[in-house]
N, C-alpha and C positions, 0 to 999 in steps of 0.2 A: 546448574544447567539441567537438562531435562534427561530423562532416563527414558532409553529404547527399549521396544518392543520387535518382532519381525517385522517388514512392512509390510501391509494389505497388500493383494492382490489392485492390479493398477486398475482405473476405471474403465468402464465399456461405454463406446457411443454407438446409435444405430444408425445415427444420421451420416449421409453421404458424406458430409463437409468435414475440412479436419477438424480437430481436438482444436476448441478456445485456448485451452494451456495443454502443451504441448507435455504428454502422461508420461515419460519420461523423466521431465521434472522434477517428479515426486517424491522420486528414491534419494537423487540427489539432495532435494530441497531438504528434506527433514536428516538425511546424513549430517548437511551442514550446521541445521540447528542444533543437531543434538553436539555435535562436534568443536563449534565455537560459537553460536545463537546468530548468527546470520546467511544470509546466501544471497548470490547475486548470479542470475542465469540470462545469456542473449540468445536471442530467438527464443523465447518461450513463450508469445502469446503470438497467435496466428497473426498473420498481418492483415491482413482483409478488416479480420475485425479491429485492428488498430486503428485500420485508416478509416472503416465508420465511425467508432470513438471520439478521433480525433477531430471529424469531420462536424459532428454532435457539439462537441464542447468548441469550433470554434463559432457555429451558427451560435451558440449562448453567448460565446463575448462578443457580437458583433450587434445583439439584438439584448447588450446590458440586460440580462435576465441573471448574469453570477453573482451573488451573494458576498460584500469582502469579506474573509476569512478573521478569527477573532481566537486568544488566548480562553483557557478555562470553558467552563459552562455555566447555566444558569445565570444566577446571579453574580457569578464569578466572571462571566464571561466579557470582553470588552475589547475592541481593537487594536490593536498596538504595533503601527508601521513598523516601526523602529526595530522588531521581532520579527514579524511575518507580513509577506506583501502580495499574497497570492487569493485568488478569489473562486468560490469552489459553488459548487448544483452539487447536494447528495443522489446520489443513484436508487431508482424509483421503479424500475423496470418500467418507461414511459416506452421503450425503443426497444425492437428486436437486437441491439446490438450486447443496449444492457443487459437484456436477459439472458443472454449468450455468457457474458463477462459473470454476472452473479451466481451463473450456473454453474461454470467452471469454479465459479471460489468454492459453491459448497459440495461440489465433489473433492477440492482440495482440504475442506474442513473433514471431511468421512474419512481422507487420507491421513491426517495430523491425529484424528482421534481415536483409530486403530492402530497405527504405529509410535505412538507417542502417550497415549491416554488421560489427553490437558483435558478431555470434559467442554469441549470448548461446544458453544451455543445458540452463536447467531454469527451475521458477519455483516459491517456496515460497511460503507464505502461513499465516497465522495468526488468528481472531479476538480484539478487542480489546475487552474489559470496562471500560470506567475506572468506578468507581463516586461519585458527588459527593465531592469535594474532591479526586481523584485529577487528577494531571497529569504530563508527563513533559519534564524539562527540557530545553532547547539542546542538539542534539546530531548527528554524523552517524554514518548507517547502517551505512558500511563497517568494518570492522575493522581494523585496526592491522599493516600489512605483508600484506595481503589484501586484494584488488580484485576481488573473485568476486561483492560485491553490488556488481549496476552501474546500474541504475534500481531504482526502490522505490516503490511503489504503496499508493494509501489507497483504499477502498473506505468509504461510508460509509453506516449503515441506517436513521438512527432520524427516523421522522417526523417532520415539523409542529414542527422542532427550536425553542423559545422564542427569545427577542430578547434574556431574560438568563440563558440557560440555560449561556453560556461555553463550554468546550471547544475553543476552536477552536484547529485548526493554524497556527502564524506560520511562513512560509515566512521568510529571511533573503536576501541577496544574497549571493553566494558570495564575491565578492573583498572586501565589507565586513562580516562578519560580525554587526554589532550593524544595519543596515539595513536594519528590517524592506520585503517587496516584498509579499507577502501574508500575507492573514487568513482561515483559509479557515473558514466554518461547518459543520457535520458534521450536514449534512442529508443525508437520503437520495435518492438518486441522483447526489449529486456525486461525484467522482473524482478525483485527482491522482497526479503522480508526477513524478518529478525524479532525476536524479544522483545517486547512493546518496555519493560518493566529495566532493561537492562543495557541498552544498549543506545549509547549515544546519537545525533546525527544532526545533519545540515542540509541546506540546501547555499552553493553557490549563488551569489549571484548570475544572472543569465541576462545575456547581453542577448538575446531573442524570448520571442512568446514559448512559453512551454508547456507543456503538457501532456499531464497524468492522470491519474486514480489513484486515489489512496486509501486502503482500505484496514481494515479490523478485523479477525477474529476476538471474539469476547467470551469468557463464561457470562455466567448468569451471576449480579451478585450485590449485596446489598450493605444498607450503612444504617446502621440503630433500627434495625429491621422494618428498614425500607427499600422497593425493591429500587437498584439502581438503573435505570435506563438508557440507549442505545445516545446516542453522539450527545 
């Protein structure tokens, strides 16, 4: 697990509007990483800008511009229903809303890096389409001989989510892998993030459209000294 430091001083806005992530968060959010490498917080992303997000990514599935979602990269990379059925727009700051969302990540990143000291480097992020029956099975984030995603981040948008609308994320326990520790609902304003490198997870099937963000903090880092690159 990761070794603490004090935490930073919490972030400052000048803007009238509230805090995109809610600075509060902060203390807790890295308490929990350092404590068992995940965290699961509601209400922590304003909701205004949930509901432009959410508003964002469904004008994309409706006007087929999302991309279907694929295992690996590169040449590694390739489809595979059977695994993941969700269809994703990486985030580009095209919209006032993303810019808002990527701005709160990397005041969150200044916060990880002085109370934690991962070195972390950039942050990438993605929206996530699942459409009913879609799910994405058991899995973790980091890459295979690559440790450049090192926390991973869920953003989540959709309102008033049902009691059997499904979806939801199953955290695991990192040393027992089949041990479920959470269940998390993909309502809007909730947040989580965890260990890219350690920590197991899921997505239910969702018996409705869902949607999120999912994002990456990374170091910087390379493979036969090449540098390795963002998604």
């Amino acid at each position: 697990m990761i070794a603490s430091a004090a935490p930073n001083a919490l972030p400052n806005s000048n803007s009238n509007s509230p805090p995109a992530i809610n600075p509060v968060a902060h203390i807790a959010l890295v308490d929990a990483l350092v404590e068992q490498g995940w965290y699961v917080g509601n209400n922590v992303i304003d909701l205004d800008l949930c509901q432009a997000l959410h508003k964002e990514l469904l004008h994309m599935a409706a006007h087929d511009v999302l991309d279907e979602a694929g295992i690996g990269r590169g040449k590694e990379h390739h489809l595979r229903k059977d695994i993941r059925g969700d269809a994703i727009h990486w985030l580009d700051r095209e919209s006032v809303a993303q810019r808002r969302y990527l701005d709160a990540m990397a005041e969150l990143q200044l916060s990880l890096n002085q109370a934690l000291f991962l070195g972390l480097f950039e942050y990438e992020a993605h929206f996530a389409h699942y459409p009913p029956g879609a799910f994405y099975q058991r899995h973790l984030d980091s890459f295979r001989g690559r440790a450049n995603r090192v926390i991973s981040t869920v953003g989540y948008l959709n309102p008033q989510w049902p009691l059997d609308g499904g979806g939801e994320m199953v955290i695991y326990h990192p040393d027992t892998p089949s041990q479920e520790v959470a269940r998390v609902v993909p309502e809007a304003g909730t947040f989580a993030c965890f260990l890219s490198e350690t920590i197991p997870h899921e997505v239910l099937p969702t018996q409705h459209p869902r949607a999120s963000i999912a994002g990456w903090f990374r170091r910087n880092a390379s493979l036969g000294g090449v540098l390795d690159p963002a998604r």
